[in-house]
N, C-alpha and C positions, 0 to 999 in steps of 0.2 A: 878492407874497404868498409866505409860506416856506412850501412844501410836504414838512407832517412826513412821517416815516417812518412804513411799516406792514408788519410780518409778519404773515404766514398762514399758520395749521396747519389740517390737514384731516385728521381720524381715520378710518381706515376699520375698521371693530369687527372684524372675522371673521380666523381663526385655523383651520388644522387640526386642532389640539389644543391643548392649554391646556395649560401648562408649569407643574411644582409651583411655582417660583419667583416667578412675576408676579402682581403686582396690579393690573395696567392693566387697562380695558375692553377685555375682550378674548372673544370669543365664537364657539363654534361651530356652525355650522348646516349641515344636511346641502345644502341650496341656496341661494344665493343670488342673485336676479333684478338681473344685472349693468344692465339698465336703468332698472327703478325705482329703484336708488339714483344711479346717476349723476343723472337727474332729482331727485330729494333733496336732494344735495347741491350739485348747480349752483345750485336755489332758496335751501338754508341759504346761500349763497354770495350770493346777491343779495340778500338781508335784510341781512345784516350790512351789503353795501357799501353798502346806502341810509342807512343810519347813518354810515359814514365815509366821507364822499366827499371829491375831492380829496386825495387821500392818494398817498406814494409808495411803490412795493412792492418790496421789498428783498428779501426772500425769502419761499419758499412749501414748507412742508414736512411729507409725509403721513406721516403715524406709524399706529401700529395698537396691536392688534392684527398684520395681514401684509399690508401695504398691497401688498407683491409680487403679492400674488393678485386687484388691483385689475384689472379688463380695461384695457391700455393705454389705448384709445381713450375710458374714462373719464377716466385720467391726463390723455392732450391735450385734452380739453372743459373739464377743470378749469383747466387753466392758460392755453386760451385766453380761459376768459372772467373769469379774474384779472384777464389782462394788458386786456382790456375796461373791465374795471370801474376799472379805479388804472391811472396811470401806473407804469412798471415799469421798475427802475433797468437800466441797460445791461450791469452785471456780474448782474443777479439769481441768488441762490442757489436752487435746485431741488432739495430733500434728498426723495428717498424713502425707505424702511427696507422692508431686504428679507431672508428667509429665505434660506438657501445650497442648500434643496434645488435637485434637477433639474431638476423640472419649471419652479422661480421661475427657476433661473437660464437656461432657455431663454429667458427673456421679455428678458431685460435688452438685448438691441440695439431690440425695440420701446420700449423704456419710455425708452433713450436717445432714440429719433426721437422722443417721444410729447414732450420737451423736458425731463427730467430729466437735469441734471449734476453731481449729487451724489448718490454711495452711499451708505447705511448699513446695512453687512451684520451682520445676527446671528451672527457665529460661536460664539462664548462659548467655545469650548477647540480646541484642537488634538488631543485624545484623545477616545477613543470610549469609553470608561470611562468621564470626567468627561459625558459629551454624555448618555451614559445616564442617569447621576445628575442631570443636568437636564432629563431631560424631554425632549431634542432632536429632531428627527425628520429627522435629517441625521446623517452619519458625517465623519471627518475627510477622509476623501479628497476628496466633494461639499464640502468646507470650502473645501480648498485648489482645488478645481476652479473651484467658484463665484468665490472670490476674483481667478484669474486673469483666468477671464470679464470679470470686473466692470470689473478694469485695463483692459481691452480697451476697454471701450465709453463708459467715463464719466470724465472731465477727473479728478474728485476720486474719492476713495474712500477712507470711515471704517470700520470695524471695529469692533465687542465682544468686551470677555472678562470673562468671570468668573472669579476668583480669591480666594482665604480658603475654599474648598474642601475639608471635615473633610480631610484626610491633606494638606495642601496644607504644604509647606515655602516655606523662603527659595530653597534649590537646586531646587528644582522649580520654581518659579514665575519665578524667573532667566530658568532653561532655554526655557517659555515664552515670555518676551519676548523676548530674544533670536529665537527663530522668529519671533515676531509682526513686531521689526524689520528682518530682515532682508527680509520682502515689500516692502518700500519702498514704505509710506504716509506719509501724510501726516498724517493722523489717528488717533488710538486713543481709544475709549472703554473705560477701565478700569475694573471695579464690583465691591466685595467684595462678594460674595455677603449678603443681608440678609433676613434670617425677616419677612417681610409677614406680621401678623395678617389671618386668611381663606385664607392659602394653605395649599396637600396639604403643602411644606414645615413649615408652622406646624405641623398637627397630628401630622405627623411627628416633630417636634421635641417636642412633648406625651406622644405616646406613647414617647416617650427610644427611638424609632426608627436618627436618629443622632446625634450633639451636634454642633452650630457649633463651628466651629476658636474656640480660646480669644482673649478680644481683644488678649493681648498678641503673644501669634503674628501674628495678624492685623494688627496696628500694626505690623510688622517686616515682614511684606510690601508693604505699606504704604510704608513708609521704600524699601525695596527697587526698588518701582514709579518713587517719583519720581527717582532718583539715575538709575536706567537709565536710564528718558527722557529725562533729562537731557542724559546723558553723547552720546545717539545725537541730538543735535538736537528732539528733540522731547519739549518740554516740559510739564507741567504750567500750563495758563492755569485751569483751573479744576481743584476738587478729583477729578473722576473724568475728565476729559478732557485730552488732550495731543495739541499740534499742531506741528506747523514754523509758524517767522513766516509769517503771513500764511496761514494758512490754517486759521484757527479755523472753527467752523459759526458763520457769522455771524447765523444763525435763531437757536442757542441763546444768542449773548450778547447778544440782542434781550429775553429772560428773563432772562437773570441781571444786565442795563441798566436794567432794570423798565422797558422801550419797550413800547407800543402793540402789540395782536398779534389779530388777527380768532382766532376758533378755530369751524370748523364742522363738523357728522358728529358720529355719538355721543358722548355725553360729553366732548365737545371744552370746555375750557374758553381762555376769553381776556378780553383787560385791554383794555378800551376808555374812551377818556373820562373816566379817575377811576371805572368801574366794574370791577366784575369778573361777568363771563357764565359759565354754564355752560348744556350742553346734556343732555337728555334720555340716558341711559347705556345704557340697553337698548336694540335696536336697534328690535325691535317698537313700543316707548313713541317712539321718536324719528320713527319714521313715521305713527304716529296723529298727532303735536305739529302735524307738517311739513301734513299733509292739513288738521287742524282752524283753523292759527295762521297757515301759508305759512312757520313757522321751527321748530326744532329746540327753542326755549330753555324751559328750566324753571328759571333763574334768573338776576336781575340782579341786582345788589346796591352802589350806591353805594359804595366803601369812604371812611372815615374818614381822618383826615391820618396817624392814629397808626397803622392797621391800615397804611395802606401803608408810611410812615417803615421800620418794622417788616419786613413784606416785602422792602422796596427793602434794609435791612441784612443781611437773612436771605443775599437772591440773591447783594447784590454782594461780600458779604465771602467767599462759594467763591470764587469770582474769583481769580486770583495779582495781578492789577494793581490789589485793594482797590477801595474806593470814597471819594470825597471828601466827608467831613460834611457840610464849609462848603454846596457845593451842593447835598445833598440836604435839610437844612436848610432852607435857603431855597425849596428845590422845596415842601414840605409844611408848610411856615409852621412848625416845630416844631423840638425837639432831634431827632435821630436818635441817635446815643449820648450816655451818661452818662461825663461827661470825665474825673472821678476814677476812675470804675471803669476807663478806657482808659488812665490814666496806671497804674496801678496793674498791668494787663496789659502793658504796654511796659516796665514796670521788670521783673518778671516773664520778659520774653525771649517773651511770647505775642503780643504786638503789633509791627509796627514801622512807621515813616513815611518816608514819602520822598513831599517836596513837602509838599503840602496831604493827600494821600493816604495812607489807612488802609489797611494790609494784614496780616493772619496770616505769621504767622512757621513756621516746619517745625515747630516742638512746638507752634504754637497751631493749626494745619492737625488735627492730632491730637487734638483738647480741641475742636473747633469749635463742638459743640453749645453746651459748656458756657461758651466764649468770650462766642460770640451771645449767651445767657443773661443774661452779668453787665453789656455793657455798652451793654447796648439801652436807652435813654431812659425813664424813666417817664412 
């Protein structure tokens, strides 16, 4: 019997403060009962696995919110009773995401023992100017502090920054990377800064508070990002990530593979079965669910061939290694693109192929939206 693959994301909601920039579920409460939710979500944890059994688990990865301010010893219950529940591949991926403050980054040799081998530190800038204008609750010094910490204790370690930054240049943001590369990671998450409607940003932006860098500035930074990483070994594999071979988040290209993925904890959404799950977003609604149902979920939802086709071309054309029609076709009994509009993008210079495989080109990387748009299937 072939024993598919399965990723696990585990949200944990709570946040010191809330950053103008995010829209994630993200929440702040002045306490939170480190036992009742570890009991929460080892049970959301066991729902789910009764639905997917016989599964192999590839990686497990808690996002937030500041999953850093998770109590270790909730981290190792989670993971030990992953590894209970699913067989658990002998490399498995272990990603937490962690804040750079002080007090997080004392925790990092427990959260290492606790079986976490992959980092994901929020830094978002090297300047404490820029850190202000986001919101940070960290300085650049606790950046680089934290950062070394992290080197110390965990195999891997990825990194954030934001960049398109109002005053934000080509030469400035060079300068930047350059610091960014020369820490000697392995990974970089790179993200132009982007006005979320419901963020302090958004209304900030309403009240002409400050203006977003212009989008053509911001395509030059853009352009800028991927040549650097380029040139330094570590490349762009997907549109806002870059990695050295062989060391992509193998959680995140379980997402953008359109693969199987439990998601449990607030608003944790995941792809099981040809469905798509979501859970309860508030934290308070997600604990009445969890007591009333023994689960989190406030939605299932069969998805259609076409709603996924769809999906599955959204995810895997970020991608730098495209996706294969032929097979996803055949996966959803349907077209996935429309072959005149992709000959049409390829004469263009916005497409290109190699092999079977579809991929974006550096000016269709730039146009992606509107790429997606024209040569998704009807």
């Amino acid at each position: 019997m072939t024993v598919e693959p399965l990723a696990l994301y585990v949200h944990w909601p709570f946040c010191v403060s809330k950053c103008p920039y995010c829209d994630f579920n993200s929440h702040v409460r002045s306490t939170i009962d480190q036992n009742e939710w570890r009991d929460a979500l080892l049970a959301d944890l066991a729902y789910e696995a009764s639905l997917l059994p016989y599964r192999r688990l590839t990686s497990i990865f808690f996002g937030g919110g500041t999953p850093s301010l998770m109590d270790p010893a909730t981290v190792s219950a989670i993971i030990g009773r992953a590894r209970e529940h699913w067989q658990a591949s002998e490399d498995i991926e272990i990603t937490l995401e962690a804040n750079p403050n002080s007090v997080e980054a004392d925790r990092f040799a427990d959260l290492a023992a606790a079986g976490v081998n992959r980092l994901s530190l929020g830094l978002q800038s090297f300047d404490d100017t820029a850190l202000a204008f986001l919101g940070r609750a960290h300085s650049a010094d606790e950046g680089h502090r934290a950062l070394d910490i992290a080197q110390k204790h965990f195999p891997r370690v990825s990194f954030d920054l934001i960049y398109a930054l109002p005053g934000d240049t080509e030469t400035s943001w060079a300068k930047t990377l350059d610091c960014a590369l020369e820490k000697g990671t392995s990974h970089l998450s790179l993200y132009q800064l982007t006005i979320e409607p419901g963020t302090r940003f958004a209304s900030m932006v309403a009240k002409h508070e400050f203006e977003p860098l212009d989008c053509d500035e911001a395509a030059g930074l853009y352009e800028v990002t991927w040549e650097r990483t380029s040139a330094a070994g570590i490349p762009a594999y997907e549109v806002s990530n870059h990695a050295r071979a062989g060391q992509e988040s193998r959680h995140n290209l379980t997402y953008w593979r359109y693969g199987d993925y439990a998601g449990v904890g607030p608003g944790a959404h995941g792809r099981r079965l040809g469905k798509r799950t979501v859970r309860h977003r508030k934290p308070e609604n997600f604990l009445s669910g969890m007591k009333r149902n023994g689960h989190g979920m406030v939605e299932e939802e069969m998805l259609d061939p076409r709603e996924a086709a769809d999906e599955a071309l959204v995810m895997g054309l970020r991608l730098s290694e495209g996706i294969d029609p032929a097979a996803l076709s055949d996966r959803f009994g349907r077209p996935v693109v429309d072959d005149p509009a992709v000959e049409r993008l390829f004469a263009s210079g916005h497409l290109e192929r190699e092999g079977g495989r579809l991929r974006a080109t550096a000016s269709g990387r730039l146009l992606l939206d509107r790429v997606l748009a024209e040569i998704a299937a009807d």
